[in-house]
C-alpha positions, -999 to +999 in steps of 0.1 A: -094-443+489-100-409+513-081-381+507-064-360+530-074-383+557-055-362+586-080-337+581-110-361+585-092-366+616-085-340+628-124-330+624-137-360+642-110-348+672-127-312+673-164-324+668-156-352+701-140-323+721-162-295+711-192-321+722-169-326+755-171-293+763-205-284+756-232-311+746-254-286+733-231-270+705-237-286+675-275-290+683-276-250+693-253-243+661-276-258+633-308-243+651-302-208+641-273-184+629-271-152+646-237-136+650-232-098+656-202-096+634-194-093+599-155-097+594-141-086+556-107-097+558-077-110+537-077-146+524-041-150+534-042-183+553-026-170+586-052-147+595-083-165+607-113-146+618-127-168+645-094-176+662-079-143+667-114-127+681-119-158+703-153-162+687-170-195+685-184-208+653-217-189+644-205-156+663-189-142+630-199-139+592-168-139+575-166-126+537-121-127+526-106-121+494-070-112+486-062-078+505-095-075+520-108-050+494-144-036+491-154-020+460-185-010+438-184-036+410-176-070+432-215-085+438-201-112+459-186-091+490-216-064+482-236-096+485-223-110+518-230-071+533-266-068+523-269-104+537-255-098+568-273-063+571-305-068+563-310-104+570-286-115+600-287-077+611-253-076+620-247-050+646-207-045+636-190-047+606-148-049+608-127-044+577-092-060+592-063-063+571-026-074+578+010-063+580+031-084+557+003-089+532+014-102+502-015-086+478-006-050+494+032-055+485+031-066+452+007-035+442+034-014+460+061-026+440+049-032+408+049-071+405+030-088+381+013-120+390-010-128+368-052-123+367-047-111+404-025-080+391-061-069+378-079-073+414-049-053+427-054-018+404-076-011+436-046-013+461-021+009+432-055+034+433-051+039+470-011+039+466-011+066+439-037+087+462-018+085+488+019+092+471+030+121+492+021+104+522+036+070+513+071+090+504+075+103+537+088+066+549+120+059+533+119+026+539+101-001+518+088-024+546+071+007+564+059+026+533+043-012+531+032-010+567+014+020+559-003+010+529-017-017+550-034+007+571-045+030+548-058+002+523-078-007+554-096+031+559-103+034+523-124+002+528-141+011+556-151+045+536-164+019+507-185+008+527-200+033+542-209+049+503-226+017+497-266+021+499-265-011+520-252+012+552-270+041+538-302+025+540-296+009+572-287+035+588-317+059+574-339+032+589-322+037+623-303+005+620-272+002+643-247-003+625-215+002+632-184+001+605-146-006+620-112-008+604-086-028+623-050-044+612-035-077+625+002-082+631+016-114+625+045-104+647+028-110+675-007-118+669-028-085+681-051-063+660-050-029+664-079-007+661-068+023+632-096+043+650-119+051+618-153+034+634-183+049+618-218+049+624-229+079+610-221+088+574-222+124+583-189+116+606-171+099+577-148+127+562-143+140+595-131+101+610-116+096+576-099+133+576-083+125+613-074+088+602-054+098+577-036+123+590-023+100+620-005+084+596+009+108+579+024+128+613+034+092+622+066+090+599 
């Protein structure tokens, strides 16, 4: 008995038309893996790297985990970085996270879930950081909003502590570090201008980052 057999299907329909379109893809695909990107996004399910960039398979390295967080002690994103830096010398790396994330509201209001309310601390760090801020918006869904966006900078400044970029960019690797949000609403990212490819620029980026959002409430 196969399981799931729709999705068999449905990949035997994308291999014949992905062939259709381009005899060579699968061939050119298995021969080498090159992309320029390296996307750390959210797991949540409707926010797929590949699709919303338009990139083709092998275009993007894609590392996701529950609110798209970065931090010291997790080996398997610090992993997927060195890999992508030092061996696929990825040229961009893009922190995107989402409005209406489910990870970001449940460290906002306090809910408990489970083993995930542990992964989460790192989210209630960033909210208790950025209190005053946050309390400027009076109401819940853009005090959420806005913890989106800064959950987003504070990972892009993560990774530019790690030696990973340090090193790279000692070594006069480009490498350039972005942090963008998606909106479900209507399908566009938005670029939270804190690109960085200088660690001498990052309080300064970070610095100016912040400060949009807290003069945008």
């Amino acid at each position: 008995m196969k399981y799931l057999p729709q999705l068999f299907a449905n990949n035997r329909e994308w291999a014949k038309r992905m062939t259709a379109q381009d005899p060579e893809f699968f061939r050119r695909l298995a021969a080498i893996q090159s992309p320029e990107y390296l996307w750390i996004g959210c797991s949540d399910s409707r926010v797929p790297a590949n699709q919303i960039t338009g990139l083709n398979p092998g275009e993007v390295f894609v590392h996701r985990n529950i609110a798209n967080i970065v931090v010291a002690d997790d080996t398997n994103c610090l992993a997927v970085i060195q890999f992508a830096v030092d061996v696929l010398k990825v040229k961009h790396i893009i922190v995107c996270g989402h409005y209406g994330c489910g990870g970001v509201k449940s460290a906002l209001l306090g809910e408990s879930h489970g083993i995930v309310d542990d992964w989460l601390v790192h989210i209630r760090d960033i909210q208790v950081k950025h209190t005053a801020t946050l309390s400027q918006y009076p109401s819940t869904e853009k005090r959420w909003n806005r913890l989106c966006e800064l959950n987003v900078i504070e990972q892009v400044v993560n990774i530019c502590q790690t030696s990973i970029a340090r090193d790279a960019w000692s070594r006069g690797q480009q490498l350039d570090i972005h942090g963008w949000i998606y909106d479900l609403q209507d399908g566009l990212l938005r670029d939270l201008e804190v690109s960085l490819d200088d660690p001498n620029r990052m309080k300064q980026v970070y610095s100016e980052a912040i400060d949009k959002i807290r003069h945008s409430a």
